[in-house]
mmCIF file of the C-alpha atoms, coordinates in Angstrom:
data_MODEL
# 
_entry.id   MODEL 
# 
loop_
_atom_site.group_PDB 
_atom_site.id 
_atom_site.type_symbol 
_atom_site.label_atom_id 
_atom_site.label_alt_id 
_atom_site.label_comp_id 
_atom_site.label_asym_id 
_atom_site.label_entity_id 
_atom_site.label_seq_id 
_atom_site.pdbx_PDB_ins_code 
_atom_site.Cartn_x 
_atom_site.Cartn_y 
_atom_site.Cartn_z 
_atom_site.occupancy 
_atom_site.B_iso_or_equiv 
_atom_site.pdbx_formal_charge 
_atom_site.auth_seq_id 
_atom_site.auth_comp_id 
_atom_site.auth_asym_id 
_atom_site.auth_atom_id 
_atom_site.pdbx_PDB_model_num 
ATOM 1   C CA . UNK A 1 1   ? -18.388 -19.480 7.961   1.00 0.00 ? 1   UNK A CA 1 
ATOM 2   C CA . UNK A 1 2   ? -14.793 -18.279 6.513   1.00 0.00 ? 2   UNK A CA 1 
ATOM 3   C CA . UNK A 1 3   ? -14.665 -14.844 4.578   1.00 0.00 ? 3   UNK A CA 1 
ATOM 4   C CA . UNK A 1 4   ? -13.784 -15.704 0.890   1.00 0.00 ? 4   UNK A CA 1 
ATOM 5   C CA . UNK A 1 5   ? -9.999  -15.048 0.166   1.00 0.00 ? 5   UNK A CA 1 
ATOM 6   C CA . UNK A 1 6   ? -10.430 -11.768 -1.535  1.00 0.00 ? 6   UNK A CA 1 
ATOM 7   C CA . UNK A 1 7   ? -7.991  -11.196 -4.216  1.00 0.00 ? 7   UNK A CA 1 
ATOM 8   C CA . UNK A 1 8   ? -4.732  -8.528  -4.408  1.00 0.00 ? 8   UNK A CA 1 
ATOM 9   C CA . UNK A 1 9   ? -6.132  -5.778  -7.027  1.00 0.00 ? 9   UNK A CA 1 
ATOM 10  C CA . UNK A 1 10  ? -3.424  -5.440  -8.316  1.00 0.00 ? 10  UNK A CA 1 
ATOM 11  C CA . UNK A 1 11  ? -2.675  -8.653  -9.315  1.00 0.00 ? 11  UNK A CA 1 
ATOM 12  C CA . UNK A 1 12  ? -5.689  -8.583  -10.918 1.00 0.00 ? 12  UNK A CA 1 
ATOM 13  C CA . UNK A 1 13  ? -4.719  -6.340  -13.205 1.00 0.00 ? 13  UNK A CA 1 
ATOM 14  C CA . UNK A 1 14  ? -0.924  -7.992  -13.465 1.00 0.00 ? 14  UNK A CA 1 
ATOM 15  C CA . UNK A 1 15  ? 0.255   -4.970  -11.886 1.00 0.00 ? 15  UNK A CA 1 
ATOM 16  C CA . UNK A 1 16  ? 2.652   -3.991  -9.090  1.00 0.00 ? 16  UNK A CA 1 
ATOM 17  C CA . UNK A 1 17  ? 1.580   -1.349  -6.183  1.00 0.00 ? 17  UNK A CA 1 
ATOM 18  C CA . UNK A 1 18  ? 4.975   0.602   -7.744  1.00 0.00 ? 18  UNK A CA 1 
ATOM 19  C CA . UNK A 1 19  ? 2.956   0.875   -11.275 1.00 0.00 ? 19  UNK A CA 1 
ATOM 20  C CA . UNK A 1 20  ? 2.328   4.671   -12.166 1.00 0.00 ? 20  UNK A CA 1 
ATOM 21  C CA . UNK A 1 21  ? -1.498  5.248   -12.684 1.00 0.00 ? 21  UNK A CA 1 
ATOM 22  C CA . UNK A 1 22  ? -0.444  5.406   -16.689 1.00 0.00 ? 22  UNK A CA 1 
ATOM 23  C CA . UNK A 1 23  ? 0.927   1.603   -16.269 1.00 0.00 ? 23  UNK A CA 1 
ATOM 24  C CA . UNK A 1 24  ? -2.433  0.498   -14.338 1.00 0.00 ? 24  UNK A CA 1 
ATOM 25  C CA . UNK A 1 25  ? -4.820  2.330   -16.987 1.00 0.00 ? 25  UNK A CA 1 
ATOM 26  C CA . UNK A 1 26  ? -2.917  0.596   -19.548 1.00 0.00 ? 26  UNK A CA 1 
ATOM 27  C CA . UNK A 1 27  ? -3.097  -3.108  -18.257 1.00 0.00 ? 27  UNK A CA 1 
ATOM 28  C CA . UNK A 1 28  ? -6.908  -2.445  -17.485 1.00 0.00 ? 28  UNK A CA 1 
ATOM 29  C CA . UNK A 1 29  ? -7.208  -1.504  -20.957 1.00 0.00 ? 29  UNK A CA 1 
ATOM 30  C CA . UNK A 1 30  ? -5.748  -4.779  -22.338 1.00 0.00 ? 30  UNK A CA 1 
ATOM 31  C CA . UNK A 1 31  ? -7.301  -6.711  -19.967 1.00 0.00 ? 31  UNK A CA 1 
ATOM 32  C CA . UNK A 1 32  ? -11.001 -4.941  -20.787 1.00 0.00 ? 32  UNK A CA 1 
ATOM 33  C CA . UNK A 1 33  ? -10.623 -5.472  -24.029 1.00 0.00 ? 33  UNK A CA 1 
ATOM 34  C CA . UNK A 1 34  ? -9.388  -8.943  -23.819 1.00 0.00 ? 34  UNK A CA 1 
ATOM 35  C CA . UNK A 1 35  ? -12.584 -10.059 -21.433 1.00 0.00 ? 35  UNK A CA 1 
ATOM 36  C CA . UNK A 1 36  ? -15.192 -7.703  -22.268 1.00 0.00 ? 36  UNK A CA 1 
ATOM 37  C CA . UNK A 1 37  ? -18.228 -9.614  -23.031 1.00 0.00 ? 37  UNK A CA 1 
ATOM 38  C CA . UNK A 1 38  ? -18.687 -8.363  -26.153 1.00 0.00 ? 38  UNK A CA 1 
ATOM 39  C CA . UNK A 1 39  ? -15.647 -9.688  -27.657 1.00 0.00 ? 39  UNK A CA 1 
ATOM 40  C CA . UNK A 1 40  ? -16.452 -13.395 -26.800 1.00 0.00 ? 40  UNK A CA 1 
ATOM 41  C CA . UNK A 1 41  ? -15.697 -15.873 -29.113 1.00 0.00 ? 41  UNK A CA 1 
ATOM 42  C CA . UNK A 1 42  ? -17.395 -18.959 -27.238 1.00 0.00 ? 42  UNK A CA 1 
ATOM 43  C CA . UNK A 1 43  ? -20.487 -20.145 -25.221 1.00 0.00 ? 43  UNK A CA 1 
ATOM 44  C CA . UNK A 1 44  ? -18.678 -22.396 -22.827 1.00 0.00 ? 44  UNK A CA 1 
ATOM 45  C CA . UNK A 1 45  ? -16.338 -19.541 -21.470 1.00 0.00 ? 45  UNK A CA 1 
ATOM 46  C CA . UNK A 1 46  ? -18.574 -16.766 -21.413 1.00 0.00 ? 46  UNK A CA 1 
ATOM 47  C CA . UNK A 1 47  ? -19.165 -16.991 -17.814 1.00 0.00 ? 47  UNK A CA 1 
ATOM 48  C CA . UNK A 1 48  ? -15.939 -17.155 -16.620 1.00 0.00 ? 48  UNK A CA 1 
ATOM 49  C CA . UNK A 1 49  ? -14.814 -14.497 -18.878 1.00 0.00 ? 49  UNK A CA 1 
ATOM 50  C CA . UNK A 1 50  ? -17.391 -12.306 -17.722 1.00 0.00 ? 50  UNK A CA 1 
ATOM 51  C CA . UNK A 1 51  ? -16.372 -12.948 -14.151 1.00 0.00 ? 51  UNK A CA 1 
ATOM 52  C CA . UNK A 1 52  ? -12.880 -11.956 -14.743 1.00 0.00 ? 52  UNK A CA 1 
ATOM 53  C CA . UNK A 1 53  ? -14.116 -8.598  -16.798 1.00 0.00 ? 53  UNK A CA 1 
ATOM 54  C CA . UNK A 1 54  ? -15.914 -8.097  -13.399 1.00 0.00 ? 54  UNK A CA 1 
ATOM 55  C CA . UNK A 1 55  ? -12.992 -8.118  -11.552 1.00 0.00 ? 55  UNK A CA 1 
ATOM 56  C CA . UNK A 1 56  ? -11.103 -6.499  -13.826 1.00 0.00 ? 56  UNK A CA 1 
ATOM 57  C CA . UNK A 1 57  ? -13.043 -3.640  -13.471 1.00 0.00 ? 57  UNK A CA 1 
ATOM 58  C CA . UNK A 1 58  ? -13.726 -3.392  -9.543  1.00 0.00 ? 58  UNK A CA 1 
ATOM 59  C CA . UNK A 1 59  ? -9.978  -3.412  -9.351  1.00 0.00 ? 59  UNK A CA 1 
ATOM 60  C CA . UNK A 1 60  ? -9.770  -0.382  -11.596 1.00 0.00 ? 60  UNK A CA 1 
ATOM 61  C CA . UNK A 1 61  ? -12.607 1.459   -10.155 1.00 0.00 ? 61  UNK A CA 1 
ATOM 62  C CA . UNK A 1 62  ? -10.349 1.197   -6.918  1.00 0.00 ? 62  UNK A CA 1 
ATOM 63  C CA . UNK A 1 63  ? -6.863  1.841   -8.333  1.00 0.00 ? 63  UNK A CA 1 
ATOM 64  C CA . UNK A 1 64  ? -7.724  4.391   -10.550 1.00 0.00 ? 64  UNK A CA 1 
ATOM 65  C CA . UNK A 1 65  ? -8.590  7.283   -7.627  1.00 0.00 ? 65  UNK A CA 1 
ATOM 66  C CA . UNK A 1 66  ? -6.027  8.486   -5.790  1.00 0.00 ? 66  UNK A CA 1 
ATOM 67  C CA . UNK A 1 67  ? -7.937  8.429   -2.728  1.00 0.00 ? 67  UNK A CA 1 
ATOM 68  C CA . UNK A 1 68  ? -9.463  4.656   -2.849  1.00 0.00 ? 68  UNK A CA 1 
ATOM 69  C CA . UNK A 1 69  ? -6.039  3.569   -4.148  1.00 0.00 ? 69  UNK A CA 1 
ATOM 70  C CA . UNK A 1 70  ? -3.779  5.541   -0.651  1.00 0.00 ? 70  UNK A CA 1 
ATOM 71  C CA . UNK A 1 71  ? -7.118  3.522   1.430   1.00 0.00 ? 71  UNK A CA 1 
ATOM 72  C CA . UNK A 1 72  ? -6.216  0.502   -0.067  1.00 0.00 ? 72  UNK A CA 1 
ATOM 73  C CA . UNK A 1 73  ? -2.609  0.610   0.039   1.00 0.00 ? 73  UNK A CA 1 
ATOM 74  C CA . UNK A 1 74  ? -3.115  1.346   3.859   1.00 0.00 ? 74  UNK A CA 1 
ATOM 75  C CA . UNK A 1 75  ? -5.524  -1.741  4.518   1.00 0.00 ? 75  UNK A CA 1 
ATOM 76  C CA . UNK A 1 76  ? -3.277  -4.359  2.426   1.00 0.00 ? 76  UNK A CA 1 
ATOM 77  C CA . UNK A 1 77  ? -0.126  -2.655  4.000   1.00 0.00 ? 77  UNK A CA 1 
ATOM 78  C CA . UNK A 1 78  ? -1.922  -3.515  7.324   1.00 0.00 ? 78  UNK A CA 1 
ATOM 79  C CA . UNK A 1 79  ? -2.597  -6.760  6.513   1.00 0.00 ? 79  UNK A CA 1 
ATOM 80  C CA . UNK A 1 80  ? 0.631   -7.478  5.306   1.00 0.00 ? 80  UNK A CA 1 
ATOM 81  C CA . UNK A 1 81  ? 2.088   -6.621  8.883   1.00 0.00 ? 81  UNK A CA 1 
ATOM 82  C CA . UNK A 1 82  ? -0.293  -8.978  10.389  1.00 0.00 ? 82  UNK A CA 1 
ATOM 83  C CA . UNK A 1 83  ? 2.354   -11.370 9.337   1.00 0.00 ? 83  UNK A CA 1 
ATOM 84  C CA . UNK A 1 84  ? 5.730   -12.204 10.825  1.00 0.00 ? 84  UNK A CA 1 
ATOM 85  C CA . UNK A 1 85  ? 8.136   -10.685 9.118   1.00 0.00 ? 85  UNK A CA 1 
ATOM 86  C CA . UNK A 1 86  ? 11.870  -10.298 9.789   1.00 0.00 ? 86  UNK A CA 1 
ATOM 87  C CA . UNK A 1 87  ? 12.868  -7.119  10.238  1.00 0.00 ? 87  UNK A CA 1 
ATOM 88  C CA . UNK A 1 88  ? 16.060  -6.187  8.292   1.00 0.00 ? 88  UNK A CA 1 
ATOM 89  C CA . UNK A 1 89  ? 17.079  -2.787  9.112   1.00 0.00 ? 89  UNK A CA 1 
ATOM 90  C CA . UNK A 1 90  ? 15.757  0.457   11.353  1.00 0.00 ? 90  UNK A CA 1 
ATOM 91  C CA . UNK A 1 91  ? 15.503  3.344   9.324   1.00 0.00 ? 91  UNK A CA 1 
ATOM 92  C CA . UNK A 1 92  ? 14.827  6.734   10.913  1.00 0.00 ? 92  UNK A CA 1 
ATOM 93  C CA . UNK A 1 93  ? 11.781  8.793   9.467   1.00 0.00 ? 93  UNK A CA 1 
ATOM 94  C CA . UNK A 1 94  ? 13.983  11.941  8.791   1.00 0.00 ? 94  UNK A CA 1 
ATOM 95  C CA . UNK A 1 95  ? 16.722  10.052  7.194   1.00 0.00 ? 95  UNK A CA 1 
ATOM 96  C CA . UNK A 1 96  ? 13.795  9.012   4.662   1.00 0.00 ? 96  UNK A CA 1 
ATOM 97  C CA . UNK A 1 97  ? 13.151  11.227  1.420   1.00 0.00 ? 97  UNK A CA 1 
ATOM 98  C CA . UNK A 1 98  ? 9.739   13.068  1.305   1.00 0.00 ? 98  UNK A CA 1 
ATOM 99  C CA . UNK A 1 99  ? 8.105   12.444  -1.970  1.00 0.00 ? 99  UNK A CA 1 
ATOM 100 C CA . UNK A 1 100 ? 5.184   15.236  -2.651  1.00 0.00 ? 100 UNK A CA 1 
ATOM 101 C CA . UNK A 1 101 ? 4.004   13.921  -5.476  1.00 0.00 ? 101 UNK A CA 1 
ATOM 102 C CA . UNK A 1 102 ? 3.291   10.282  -4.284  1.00 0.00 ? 102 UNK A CA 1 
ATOM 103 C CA . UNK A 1 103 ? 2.220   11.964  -0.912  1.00 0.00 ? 103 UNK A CA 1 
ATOM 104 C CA . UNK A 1 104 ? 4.934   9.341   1.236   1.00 0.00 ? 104 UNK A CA 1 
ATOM 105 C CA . UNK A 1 105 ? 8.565   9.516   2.778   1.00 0.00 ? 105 UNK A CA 1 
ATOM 106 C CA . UNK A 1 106 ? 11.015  6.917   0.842   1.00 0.00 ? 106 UNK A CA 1 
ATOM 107 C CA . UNK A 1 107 ? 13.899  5.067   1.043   1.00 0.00 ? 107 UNK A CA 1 
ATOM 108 C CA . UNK A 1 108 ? 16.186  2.824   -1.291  1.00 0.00 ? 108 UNK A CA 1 
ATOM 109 C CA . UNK A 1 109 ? 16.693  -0.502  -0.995  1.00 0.00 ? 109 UNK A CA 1 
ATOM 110 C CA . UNK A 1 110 ? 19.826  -2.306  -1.798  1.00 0.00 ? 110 UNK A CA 1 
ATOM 111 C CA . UNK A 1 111 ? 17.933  -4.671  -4.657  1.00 0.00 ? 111 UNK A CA 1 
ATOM 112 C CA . UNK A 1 112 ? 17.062  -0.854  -6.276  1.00 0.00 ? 112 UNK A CA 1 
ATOM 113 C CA . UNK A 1 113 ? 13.212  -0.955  -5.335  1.00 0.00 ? 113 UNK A CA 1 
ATOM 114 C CA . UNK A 1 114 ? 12.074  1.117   -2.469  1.00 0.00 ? 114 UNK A CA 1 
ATOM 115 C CA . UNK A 1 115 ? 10.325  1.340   0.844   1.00 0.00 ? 115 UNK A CA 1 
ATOM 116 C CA . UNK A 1 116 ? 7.578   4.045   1.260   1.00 0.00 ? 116 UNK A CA 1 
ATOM 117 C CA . UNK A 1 117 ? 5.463   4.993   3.923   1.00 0.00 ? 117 UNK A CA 1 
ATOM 118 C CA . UNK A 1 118 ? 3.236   7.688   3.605   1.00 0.00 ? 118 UNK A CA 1 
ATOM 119 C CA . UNK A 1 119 ? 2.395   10.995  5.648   1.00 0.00 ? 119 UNK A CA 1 
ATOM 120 C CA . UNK A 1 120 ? -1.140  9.295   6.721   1.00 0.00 ? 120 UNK A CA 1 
ATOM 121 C CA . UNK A 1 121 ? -0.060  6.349   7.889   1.00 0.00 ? 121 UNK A CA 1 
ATOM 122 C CA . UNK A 1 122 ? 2.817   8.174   9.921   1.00 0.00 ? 122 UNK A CA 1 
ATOM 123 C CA . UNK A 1 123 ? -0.178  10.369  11.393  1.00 0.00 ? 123 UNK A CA 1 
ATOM 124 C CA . UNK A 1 124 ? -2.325  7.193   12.183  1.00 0.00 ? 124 UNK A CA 1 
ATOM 125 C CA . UNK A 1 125 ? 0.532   5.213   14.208  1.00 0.00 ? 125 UNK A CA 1 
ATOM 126 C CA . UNK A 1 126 ? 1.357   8.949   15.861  1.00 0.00 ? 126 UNK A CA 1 
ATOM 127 C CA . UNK A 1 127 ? -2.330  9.438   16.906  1.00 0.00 ? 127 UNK A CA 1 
ATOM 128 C CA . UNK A 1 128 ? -2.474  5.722   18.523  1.00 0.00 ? 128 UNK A CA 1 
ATOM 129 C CA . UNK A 1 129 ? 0.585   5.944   20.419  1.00 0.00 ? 129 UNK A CA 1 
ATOM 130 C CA . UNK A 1 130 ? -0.722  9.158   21.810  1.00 0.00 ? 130 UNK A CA 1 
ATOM 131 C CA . UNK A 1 131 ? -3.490  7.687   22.773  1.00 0.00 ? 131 UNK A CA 1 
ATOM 132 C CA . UNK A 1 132 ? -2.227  4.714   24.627  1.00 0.00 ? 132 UNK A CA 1 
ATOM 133 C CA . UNK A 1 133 ? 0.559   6.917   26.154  1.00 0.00 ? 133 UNK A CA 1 
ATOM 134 C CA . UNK A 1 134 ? -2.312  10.237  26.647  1.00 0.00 ? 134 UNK A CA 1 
ATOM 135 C CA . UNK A 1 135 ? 0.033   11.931  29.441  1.00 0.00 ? 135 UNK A CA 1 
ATOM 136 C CA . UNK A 1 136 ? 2.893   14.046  27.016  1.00 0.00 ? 136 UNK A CA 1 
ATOM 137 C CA . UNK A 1 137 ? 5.360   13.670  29.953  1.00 0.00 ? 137 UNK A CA 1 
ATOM 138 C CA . UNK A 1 138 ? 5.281   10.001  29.190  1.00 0.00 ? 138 UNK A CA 1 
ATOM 139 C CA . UNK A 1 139 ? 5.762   9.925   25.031  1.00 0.00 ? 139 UNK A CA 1 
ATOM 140 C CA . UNK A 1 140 ? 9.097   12.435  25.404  1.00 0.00 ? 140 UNK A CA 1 
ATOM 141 C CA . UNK A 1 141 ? 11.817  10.292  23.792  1.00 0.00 ? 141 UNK A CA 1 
ATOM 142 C CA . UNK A 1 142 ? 9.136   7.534   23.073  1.00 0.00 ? 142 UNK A CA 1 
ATOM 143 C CA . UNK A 1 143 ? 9.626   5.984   19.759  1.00 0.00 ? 143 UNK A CA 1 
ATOM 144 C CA . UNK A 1 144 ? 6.631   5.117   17.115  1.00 0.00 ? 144 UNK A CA 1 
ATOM 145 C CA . UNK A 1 145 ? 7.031   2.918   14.168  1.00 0.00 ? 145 UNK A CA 1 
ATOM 146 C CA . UNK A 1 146 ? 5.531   1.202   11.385  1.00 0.00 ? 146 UNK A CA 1 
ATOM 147 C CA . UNK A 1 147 ? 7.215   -1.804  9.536   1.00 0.00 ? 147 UNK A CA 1 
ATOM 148 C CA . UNK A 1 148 ? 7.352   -1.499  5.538   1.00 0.00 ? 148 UNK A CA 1 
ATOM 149 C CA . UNK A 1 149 ? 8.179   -4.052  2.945   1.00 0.00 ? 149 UNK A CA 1 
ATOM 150 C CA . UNK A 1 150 ? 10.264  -3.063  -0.037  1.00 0.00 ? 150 UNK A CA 1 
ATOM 151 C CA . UNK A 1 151 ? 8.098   -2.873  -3.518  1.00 0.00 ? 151 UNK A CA 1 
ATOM 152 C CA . UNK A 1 152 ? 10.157  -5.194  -5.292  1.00 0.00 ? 152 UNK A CA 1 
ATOM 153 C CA . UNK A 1 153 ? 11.738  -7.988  -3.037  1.00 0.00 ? 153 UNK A CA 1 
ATOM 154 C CA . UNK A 1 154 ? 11.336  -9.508  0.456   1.00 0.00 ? 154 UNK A CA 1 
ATOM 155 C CA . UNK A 1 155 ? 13.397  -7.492  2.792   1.00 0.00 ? 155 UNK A CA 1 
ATOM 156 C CA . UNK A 1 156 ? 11.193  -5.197  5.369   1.00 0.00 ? 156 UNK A CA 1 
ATOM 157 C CA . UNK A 1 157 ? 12.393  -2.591  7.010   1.00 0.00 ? 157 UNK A CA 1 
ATOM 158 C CA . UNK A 1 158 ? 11.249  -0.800  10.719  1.00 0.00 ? 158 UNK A CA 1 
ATOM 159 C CA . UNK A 1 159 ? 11.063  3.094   9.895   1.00 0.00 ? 159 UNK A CA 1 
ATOM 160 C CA . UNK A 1 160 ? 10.521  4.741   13.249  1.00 0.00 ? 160 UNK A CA 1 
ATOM 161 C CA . UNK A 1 161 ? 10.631  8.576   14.351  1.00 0.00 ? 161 UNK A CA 1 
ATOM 162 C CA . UNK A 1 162 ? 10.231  10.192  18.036  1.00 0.00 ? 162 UNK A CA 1 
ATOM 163 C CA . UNK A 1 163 ? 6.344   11.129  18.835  1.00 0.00 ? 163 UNK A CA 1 
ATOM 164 C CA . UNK A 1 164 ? 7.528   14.517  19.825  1.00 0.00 ? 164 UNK A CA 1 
ATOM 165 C CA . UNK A 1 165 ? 9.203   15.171  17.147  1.00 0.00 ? 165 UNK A CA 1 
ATOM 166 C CA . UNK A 1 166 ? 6.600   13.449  15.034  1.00 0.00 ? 166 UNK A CA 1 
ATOM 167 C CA . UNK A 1 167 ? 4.166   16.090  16.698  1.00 0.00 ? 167 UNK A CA 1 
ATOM 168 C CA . UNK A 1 168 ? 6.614   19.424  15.580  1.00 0.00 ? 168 UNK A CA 1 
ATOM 169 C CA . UNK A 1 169 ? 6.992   17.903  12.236  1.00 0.00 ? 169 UNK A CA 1 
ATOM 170 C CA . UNK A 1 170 ? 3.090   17.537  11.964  1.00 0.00 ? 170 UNK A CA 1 
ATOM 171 C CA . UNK A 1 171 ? 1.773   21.233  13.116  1.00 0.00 ? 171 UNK A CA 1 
# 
């Protein structure tokens, strides 16, 4: 049996993973009020109406923590790399900008969106090349990287970093 395609959330809400929590509570708010089930007008749209209310809200339940949203960033970023992409450019961790607020290193792209990876998933790939490469003699000068697509057009960059230094940067 095939899993269901499951939806982007935040298409759901006609939103874009760049949105600011502000922009996402406001789009759930339109779209709640446009679907709630209270406000329908007609019998033979009720149900999917409902439905969409539904989904409105799951995707809002999700979004709207900062901890279920940084989860689910990290599982559709992983999915998206399941995919072949072209790689455009290499782009070295520490030539990235740390964002503290967003809780990611970023980077410009040349269409003005940006490419952002954050501190978590840095530590994840770090942890897994360790553990495939468990002897430190072997990781010194060994590269780790993660590929990340830009927020607002097609191009995908490689941002990589040294596992040593990776490990100074971490402690």
């Amino acid at each position: 049996m095939c899993d269901p395609v499951r939806k982007d959330l935040y298409d759901v809400l006609g939103a874009s993973p760049s949105d600011s929590l502000q922009q996402l509570r406001h789009r759930y708010k339109q779209l709640a009020l446009k679907y709630h089930p209270d406000r329908l007008e007609g019998e033979h749209s009720s149900e999917s109406r409902v439905k969409t209310f539904l989904e409105v809200d799951a995707a809002w339940k999700i979004l709207s923590d900062q901890t279920t949203r940084r989860q689910y960033d990290m599982q559709r970023r992983a999915q998206e790399l399941k995919q072949d992409w072209t790689v455009d450019s290499i782009v070295c961790l520490e030539d990235m900008t740390w964002d503290p607020d967003e809780y990611e290193y970023t980077y410009c792209c040349r269409c003005g969106g940006r490419f952002g990876v954050s501190k978590d998933e840095v530590e994840v790939e770090t942890q897994r090349m360790l553990q495939i490469h468990n002897d430190e003699e072997m990781h010194k000068g060994q590269h780790s990287g993660v590929l990340v697509c830009c927020n607002t057009c097609s191009l995908t960059i490689c941002v990589t970093w040294l596992l040593n230094q990776n490990m100074q940067m971490s402690k």
